[in-house]
C-alpha positions in Angstrom: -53.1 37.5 -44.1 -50.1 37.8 -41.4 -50.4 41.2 -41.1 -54.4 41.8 -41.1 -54.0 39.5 -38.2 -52.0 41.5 -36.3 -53.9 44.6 -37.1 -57.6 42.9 -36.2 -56.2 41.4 -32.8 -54.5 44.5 -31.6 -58.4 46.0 -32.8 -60.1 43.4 -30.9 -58.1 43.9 -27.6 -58.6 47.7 -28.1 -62.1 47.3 -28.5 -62.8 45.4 -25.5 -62.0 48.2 -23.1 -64.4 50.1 -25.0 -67.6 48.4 -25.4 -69.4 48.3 -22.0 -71.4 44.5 -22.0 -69.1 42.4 -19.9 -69.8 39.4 -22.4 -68.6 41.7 -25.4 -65.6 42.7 -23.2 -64.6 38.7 -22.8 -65.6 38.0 -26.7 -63.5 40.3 -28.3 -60.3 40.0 -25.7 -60.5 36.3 -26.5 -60.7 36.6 -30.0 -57.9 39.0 -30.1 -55.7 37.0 -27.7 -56.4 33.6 -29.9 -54.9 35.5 -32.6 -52.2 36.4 -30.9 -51.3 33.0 -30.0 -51.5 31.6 -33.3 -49.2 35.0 -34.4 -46.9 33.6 -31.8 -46.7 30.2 -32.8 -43.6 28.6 -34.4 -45.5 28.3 -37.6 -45.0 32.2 -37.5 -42.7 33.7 -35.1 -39.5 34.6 -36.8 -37.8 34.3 -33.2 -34.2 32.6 -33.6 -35.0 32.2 -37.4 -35.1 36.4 -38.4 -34.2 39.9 -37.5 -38.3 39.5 -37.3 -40.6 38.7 -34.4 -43.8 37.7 -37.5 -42.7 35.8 -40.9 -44.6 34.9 -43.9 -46.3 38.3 -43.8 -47.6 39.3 -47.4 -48.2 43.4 -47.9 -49.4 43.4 -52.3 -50.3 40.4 -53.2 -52.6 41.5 -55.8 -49.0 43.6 -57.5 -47.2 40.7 -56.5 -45.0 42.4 -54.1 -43.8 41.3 -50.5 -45.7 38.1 -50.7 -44.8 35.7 -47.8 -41.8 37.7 -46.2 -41.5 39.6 -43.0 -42.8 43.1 -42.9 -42.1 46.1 -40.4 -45.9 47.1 -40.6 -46.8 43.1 -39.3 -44.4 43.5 -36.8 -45.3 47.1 -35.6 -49.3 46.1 -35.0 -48.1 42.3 -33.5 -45.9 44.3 -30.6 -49.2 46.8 -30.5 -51.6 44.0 -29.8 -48.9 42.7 -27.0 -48.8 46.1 -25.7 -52.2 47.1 -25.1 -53.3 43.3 -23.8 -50.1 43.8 -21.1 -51.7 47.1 -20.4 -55.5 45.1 -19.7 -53.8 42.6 -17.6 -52.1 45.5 -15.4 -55.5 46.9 -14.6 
């Protein structure tokens, strides 16, 4: 779950510089920025603890592979969804 929330807040903060209603613009920033808070909690950051910025990530859970470890792919959309919401705040 780790990683689709990496991937949905980096899509949320994405999406708010498209959609053109200022209250949709606010909605979907904030819901993308609450995710990344929690993402950045200690519950989940794997700063001082990992080579990893997000643990507990889980890629096939359904094969029963990488369940509950840190994952490149987590970590690649987390530093996306950073990256474009520094970009909104520079504008």
């Amino acid at each position: 779950m780790l990683l689709r929330a990496a991937v949905v807040a980096s899509a949320l903060i994405d999406l708010s510089s498209f959609v053109e209603s200022k209250e949709e613009q606010v909605k979907y920033l904030n819901a993308g920025i609450k995710m990344l808070n929690s993402l950045s909690s200690k519950k989940y950051s794997g700063v001082g603890k990992s080579d990893a910025f997000l643990l507990h990530s889980t890629g096939a859970k359904s094969l029963g592979w990488e369940i509950d470890v840190a994952l490149i792919y987590a970590d690649y959309y987390y530093i996306e969804a950073l990256s474009r919401l520094k970009k909104l705040e520079k504008k």
